[in-house]
C-alpha positions as CSV (number, residue, x, y, z in Angstrom):
1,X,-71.9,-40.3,58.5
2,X,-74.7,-38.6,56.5
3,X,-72.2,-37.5,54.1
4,X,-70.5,-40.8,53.0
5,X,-71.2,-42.1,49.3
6,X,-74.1,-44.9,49.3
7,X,-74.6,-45.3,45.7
8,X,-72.8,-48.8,45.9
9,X,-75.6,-50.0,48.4
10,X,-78.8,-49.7,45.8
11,X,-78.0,-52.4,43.4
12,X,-79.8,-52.4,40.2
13,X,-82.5,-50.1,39.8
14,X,-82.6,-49.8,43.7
15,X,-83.9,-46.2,44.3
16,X,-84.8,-43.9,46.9
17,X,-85.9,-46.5,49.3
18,X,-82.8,-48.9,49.1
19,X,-80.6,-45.5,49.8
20,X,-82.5,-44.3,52.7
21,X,-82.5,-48.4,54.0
22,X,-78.5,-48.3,53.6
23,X,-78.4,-45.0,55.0
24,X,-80.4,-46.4,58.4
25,X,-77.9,-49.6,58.5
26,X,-75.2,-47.4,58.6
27,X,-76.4,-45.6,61.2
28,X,-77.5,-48.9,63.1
29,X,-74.2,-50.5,62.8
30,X,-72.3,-47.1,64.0
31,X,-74.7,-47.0,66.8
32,X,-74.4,-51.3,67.7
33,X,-70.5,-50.4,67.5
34,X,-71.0,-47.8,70.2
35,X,-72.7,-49.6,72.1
36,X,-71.0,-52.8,72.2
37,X,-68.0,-50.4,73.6
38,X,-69.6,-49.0,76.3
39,X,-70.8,-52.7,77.7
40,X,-67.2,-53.6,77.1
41,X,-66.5,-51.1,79.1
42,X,-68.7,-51.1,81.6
43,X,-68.2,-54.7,82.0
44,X,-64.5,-54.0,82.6
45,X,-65.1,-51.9,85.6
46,X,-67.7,-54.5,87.1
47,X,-64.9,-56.7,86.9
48,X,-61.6,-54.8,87.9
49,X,-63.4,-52.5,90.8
50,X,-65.3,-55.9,92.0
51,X,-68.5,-53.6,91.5
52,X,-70.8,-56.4,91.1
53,X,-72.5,-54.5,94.2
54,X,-73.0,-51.2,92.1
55,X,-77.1,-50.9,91.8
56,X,-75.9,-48.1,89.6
57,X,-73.3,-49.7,87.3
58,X,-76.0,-52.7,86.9
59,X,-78.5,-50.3,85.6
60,X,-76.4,-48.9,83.0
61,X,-75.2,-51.9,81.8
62,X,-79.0,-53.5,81.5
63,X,-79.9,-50.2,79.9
64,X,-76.7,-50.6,77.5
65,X,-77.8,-54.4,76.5
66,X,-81.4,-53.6,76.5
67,X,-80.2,-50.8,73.7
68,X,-77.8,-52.7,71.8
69,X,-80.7,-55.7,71.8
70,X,-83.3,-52.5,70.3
71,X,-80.6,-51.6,68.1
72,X,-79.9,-55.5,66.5
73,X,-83.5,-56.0,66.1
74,X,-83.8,-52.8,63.6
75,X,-80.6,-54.1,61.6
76,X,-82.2,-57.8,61.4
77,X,-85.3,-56.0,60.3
78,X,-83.6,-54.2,57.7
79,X,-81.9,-57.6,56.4
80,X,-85.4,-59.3,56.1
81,X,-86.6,-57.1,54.2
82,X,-83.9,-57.3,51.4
């Protein structure tokens, strides 16, 4: 990821600071992505192995949303700041 072309992202006369903010919501919206996956999947075994009883599958998926909630609060941040 840290090699992809950003120029596009700093608009007129945007600088250092608007690369390194377009570098970080890149990185945010890979990591969201990833994220949003794994819940997906970790969903999808709650459901098809009836594992609403798994203390441990439960954990993972609250650490999983609590992560992708982190995660969508640094990208909204970003955007606010535009």
């Amino acid at each position: 990821m840290e090699d992809m072309d950003t120029s596009c992202m700093s608009g007129a006369g945007g600088g250092d600071a608007d690369m390194e903010k377009g570098r970080r919501f890149l990185e945010l919206v890979d990591k969201q992505s990833t994220l949003q996956q794994a819940i997906a999947s970790k969903l999808t075994r709650l459901i098809s192995e009836h594992g609403w009883d798994s203390d441990a599958l439960r954990a993972e998926l609250a650490d999983l949303v609590g992560e992708h909630s982190q995660v969508t609060r640094e990208i909204n941040g970003l955007d606010a700041g535009a």
